[in-house]
N, C-alpha and C positions, 0 to 999 in steps of 0.2 A: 432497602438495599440500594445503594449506591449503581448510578449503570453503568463506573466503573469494574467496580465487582460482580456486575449480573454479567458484564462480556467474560469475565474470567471462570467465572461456573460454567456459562455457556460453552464456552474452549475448552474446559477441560470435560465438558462430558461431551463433546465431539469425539475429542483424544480418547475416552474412556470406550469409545467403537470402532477406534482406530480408523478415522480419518488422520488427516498426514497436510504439510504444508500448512498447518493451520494462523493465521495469523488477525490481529487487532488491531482495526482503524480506528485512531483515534481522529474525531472529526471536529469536533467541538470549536474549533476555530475556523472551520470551511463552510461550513452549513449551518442551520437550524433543524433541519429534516431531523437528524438523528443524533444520538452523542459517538456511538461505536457500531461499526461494522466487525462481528465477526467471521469467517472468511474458512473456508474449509475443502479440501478435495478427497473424493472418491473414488474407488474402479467399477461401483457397478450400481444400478436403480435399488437395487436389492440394501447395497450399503448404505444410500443416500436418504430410504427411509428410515434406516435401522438409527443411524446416527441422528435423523431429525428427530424422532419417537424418544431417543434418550435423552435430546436437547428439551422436549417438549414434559416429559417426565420429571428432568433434573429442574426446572425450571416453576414445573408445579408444587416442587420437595420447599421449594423458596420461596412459596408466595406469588410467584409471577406467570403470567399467563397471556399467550402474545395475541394480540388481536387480530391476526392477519397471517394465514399460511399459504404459500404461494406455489404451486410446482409438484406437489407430492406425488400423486399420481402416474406423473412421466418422470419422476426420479434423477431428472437430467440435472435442474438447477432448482434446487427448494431451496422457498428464502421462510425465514420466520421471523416478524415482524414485531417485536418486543416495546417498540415507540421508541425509546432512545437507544436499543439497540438491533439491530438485524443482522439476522444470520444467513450467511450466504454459502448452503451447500453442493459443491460443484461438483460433475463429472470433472475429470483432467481435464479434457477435451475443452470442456466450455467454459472452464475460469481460464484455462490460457488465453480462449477466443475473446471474452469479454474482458479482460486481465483490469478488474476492480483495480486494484494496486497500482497500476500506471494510471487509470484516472481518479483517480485520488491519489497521487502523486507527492502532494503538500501533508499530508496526512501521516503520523508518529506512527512507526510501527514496531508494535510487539508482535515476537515469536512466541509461538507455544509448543511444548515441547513435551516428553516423559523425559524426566530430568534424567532418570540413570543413565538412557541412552544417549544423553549429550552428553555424561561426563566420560560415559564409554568412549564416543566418540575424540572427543577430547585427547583422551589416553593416548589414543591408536594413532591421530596425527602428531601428535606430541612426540611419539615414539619413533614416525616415521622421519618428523625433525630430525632428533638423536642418531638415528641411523646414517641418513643423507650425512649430515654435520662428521660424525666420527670417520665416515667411508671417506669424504671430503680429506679429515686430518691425514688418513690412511697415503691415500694419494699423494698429498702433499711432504709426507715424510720421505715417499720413495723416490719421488722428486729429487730432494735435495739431496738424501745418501748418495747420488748418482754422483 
């Protein structure tokens, strides 16, 4: 497997324990250490092993098997270590405080997401466009009637 594709397993079965904010460093051009950082936040020690255990499971379903787990115990920030890729599972708290994504800065970034909730989302500003826009015309007709 590619460790393109092994960070995109890994992100979706983060997502599959609903972690949130989850995003894909793509490093490959910044470093040697690693190819991909995947990047993940949680609200509680509880959630942060639930999602490593799933990453660690999804991850054995593949063949891969990371050599290195960091954190689990205090549940705060677990990393798992895959060699071209590592996973970085945060409390909120501590991925703001150490905010990966500003220091790797240079670094391509993929969003991960449950799709139907983006295209929900989507919808709903979309819609809110349309409204602002039409209330917009609304305004502007009684304008000029004047």
């Amino acid at each position: 497997m590619t460790s393109k594709n092994l960070a995109k397993v890994l992100a979706n079965a983060a997502l599959s324990k609903k972690a949130y904010d989850i995003t894909i460093l793509d490093l490959r051009k910044l470093t040697t250490m690693t190819d991909y950082f995947v990047v993940c936040s949680v609200d509680s020690d509880t959630q942060a092993r639930a999602v490593a255990d799933e990453i660690k499971n999804e991850s054995l379903e593949k063949g891969e098997t990371s050599v290195r787990k960091e954190g689990y115990s205090e549940g705060r920030w677990i990393l798992l270590d895959y060699m071209d890729v590592v996973v970085h599972v945060f409390h909120k708290e501590m991925r703001e405080f150490y905010n990966l994504e500003k220091l790797w800065g240079d670094a391509k970034i993929e969003y991960v997401s449950d799709e139907p909730a983006s295209k929900e989302k989507i919808a709903r500003t979309r819609l809110k466009i349309d409204v602002v826009k039409e209330s917009k015309k609304k305004t502007t007709r009684k304008k000029t009637a004047k």
